[in-house]
N, C-alpha and C positions, 0 to 999 in steps of 0.2 A: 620875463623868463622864470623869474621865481613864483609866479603865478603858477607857471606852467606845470612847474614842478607839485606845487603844492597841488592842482589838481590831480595830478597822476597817482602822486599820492593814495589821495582820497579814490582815487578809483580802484587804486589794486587793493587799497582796504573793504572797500565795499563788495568788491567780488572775491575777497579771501572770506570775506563773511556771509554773500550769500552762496558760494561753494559749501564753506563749512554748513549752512543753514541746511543744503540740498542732502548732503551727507548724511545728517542727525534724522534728518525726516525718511529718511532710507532706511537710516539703520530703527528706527523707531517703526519705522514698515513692516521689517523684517523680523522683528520681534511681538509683531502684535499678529493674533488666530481673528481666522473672518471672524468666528461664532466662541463663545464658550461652552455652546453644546456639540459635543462631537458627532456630524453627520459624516459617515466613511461614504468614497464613493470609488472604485477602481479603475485604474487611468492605467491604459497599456503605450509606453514607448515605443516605440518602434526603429530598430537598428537606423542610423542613423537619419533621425527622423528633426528636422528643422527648431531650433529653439523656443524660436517667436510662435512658432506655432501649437508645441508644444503648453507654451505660459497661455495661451487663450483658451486651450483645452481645460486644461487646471482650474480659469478663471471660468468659463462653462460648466464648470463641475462644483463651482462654487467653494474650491479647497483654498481658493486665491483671492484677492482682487487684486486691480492695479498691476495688469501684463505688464507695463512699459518700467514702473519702478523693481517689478519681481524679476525683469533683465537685469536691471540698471545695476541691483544690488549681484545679482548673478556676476555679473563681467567683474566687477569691485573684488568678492571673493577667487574670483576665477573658477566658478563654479559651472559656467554653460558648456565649457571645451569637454566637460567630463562625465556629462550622464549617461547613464548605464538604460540600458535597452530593458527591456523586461514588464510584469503587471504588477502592479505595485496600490496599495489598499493604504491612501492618504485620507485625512479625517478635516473638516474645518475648524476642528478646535487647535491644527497645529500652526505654529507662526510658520511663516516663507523660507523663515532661517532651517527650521525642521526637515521644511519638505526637500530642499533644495540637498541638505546632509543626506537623506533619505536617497535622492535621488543617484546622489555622486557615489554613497559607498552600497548602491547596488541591494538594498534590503526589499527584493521581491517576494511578493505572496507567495505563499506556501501552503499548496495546495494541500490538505489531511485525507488520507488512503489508512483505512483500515482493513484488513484481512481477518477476516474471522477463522479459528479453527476449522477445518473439514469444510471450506470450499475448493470446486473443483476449477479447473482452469475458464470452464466458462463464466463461471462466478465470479473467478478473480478479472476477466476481465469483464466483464459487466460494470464491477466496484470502479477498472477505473475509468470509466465511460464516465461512472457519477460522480467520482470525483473532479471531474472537468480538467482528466491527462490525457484525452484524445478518445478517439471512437475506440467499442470495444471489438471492432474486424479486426482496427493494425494491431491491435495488443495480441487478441488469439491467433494470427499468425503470424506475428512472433515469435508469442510462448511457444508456437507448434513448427519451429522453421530448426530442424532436424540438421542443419547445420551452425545456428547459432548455438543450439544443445551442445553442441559435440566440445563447441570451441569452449563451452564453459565446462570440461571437462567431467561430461555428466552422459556415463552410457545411455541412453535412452533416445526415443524419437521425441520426444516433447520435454517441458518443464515440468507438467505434472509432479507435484509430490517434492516438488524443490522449492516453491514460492513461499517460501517460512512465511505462517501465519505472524502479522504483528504490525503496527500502527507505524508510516511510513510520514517522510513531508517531501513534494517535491515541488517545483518550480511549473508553471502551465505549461514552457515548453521542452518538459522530458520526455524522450523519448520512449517506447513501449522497452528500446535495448536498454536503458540508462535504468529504469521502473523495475524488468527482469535481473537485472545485475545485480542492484542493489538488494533483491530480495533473495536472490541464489548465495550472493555475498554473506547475508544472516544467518543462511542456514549451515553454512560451511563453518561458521561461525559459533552456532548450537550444537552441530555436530562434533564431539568431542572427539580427542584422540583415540582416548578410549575405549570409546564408542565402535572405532574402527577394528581396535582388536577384541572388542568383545563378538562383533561381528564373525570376525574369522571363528573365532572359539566356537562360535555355532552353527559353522558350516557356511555362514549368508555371505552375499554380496549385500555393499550398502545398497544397491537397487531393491535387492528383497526388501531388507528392515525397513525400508524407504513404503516398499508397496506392502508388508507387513502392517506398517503402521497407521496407513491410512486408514488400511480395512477396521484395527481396533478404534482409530479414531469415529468413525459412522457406525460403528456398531455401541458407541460405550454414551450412555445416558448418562450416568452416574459417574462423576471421574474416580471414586474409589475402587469400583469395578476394572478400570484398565487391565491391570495384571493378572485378575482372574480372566476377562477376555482375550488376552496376548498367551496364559496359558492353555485355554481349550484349542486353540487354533494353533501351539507349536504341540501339544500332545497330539492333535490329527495328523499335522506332517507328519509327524516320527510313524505313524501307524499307517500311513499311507490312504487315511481317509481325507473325503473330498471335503473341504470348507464348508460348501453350503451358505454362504453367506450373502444373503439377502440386496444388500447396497454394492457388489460385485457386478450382479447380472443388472441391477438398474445401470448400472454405469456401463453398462454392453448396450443400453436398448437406444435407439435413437427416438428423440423427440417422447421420451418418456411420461405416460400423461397421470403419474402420480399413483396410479393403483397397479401392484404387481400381480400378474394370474398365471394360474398353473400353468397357463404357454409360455409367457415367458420365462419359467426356468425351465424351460423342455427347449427354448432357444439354444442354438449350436453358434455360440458364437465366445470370442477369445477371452471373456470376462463372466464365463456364468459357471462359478463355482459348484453348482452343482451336476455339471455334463464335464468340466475339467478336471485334473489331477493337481495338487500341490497353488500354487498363487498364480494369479494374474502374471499376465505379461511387465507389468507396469501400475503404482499408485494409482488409484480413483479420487482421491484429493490430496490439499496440503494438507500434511498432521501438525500437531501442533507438540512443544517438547514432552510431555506428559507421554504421549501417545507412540512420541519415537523408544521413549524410555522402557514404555511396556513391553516394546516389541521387543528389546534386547535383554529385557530383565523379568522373563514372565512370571508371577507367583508358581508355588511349588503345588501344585494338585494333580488330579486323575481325573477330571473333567473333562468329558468330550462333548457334551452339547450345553446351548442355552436358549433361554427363550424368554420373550420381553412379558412382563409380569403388569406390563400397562402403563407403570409409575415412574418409566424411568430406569426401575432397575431390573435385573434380570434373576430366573430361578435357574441355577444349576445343576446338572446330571452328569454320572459317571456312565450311565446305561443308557439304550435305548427305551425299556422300560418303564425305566422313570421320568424319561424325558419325555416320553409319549404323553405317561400320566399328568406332566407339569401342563403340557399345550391344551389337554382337555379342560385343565383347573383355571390358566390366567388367560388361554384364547378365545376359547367356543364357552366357557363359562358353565361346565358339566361339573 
């Protein structure tokens, strides 16, 4: 009997010990990276997507080895009941214990969406074609779905002139409404208060200073020029002469093929400032703040035309005269 005992003993010490052995080697698992050179590779979850099958993806990806220990220690933490769905950019230099945090507290790639100054909505959604947030059709009709407009409290038929230029992060699967929000959000954001009563003070709706601004933003090479170009073009309003403004009637023509000809500003259509009176319908891109500011803050001159001087920046004129003279000088080269 005392035999017996003393076996049993020795058994539950030998399986306290190799339990404990099993542990150490787990936990020594989970703190050691396949590699110390970090190769990234990205592994997409998918909503409730199988554990087991999951850890053989990881180990296919080379970010893991050893599926059966990378559960084992999983169940241990209670880490399997809880990962988060989403694409996620793991590296081989991380231990299991890493990847496994990574997984549970949901730290998905983050896609980078830059907005440049003075693109127009098909540009912005092109950008995010290439950023890899979905095709650039569901983006553009979105941006142009004249009831989503409406609800984001923005008179207009499209976004146009609302998608604040500015470097954005989003998750793969945002949607083209989640992308638009967040960039109508910044601009409402840039948009000052005061902004809105300086508006009134000049008569505008923010829709104009909105499609004011764009038109300075495409016309201004030189950003120190802004507020001379915001003033030649509110000195026209006041006088009731036509814009004239070159990047207007592009944004009128379809399928634009880069060279503008006397027919196209002979074109009759809603965006060719030289056959219309006073602004566009509606922005030709997003401005960027510089540009919204000129519109509302134009310098103090008597300037009513300009004309590109080749470099960038522009020659100014109170007359027709000399404005004549300036195109002879930096266009035709007379």
């Amino acid at each position: 009997m005392k035999k017996i005992g003393t076996t049993i003993i020795f058994i539950l010490i030998f399986a306290c010990l190799a339990a404990t052995a099993v542990y150490v080697d787990i936990y020594i698992y989970a703190g050691k990276p396949v590699s110390a050179e970090p190769v990234e590779q990205v592994v997409i979850v998918e909503p409730g997507q199988n554990f087991k099958s999951l850890s053989h993806i990881l180990n296919q990806k080379g970010v893991i080895r050893h599926p059966a220990k990378f559960r084992f220690f999983s169940r241990i933490k209670g880490y399997d009941k809880h990962i988060k769905a989403g694409e996620y950019v793991l590296s081989s230099a991380m231990t299991p214990k890493k990847i496994l945090e990574i997984l549970v507290m949901g730290k998905v790639r983050l896609h980078r969406l830059t907005i440049p100054e003075g693109h127009n909505l098909r540009q912005v959604a092109q950008a995010v074609s290439q950023a890899g947030l979905g095709t650039q059709a569901d983006f553009f009709n979105a941006a142009t779905n004249a009831d989503l407009v409406l609800s984001k409290g923005i008179d207009a038929q499209t976004f146009e002139g609302y998608l604040f230029p500015d470097t954005y992060y989003f998750t793969k699967n945002a949607t083209p409404e989640k992308i638009i929000s967040s960039m109508v959000k910044r601009f409402w954001s840039v948009f000052k208060p005061e902004w809105k009563n300086r508006a009134k003070t000049l008569g505008f709706t923010i829709h104009q200073v909105v499609t004011l601004s764009s038109i300075i933003e495409k016309e201004t090479g030189a950003p120190v020029e802004r507020p001379i170009i915001s003033s030649v073009f509110h000195n026209r309003l006041k006088r009731g002469i036509r814009l004239e403004s070159d990047p207007t009637v592009i944004y009128g023509i379809e399928d634009f093929n880069g060279n503008i000809t006397r027919k196209d500003l002979a074109e009759d259509t809603l965006y060719n400032t030289y056959r219309i009176k006073g602004l566009p319908p509606g922005p030709i891109a997003n401005a960027g703040i510089e540009s919204i500011e000129a519109a509302l803050y134009p310098a103090d001159t008597r300037f009513l035309y300009f004309v590109s001087k080749k470099d960038n920046t522009h020659q100014f004129s109170t007359n027709l005269k000399d404005h004549n003279m300036a195109v002879q000088k930096y266009q035709l080269g007379r």
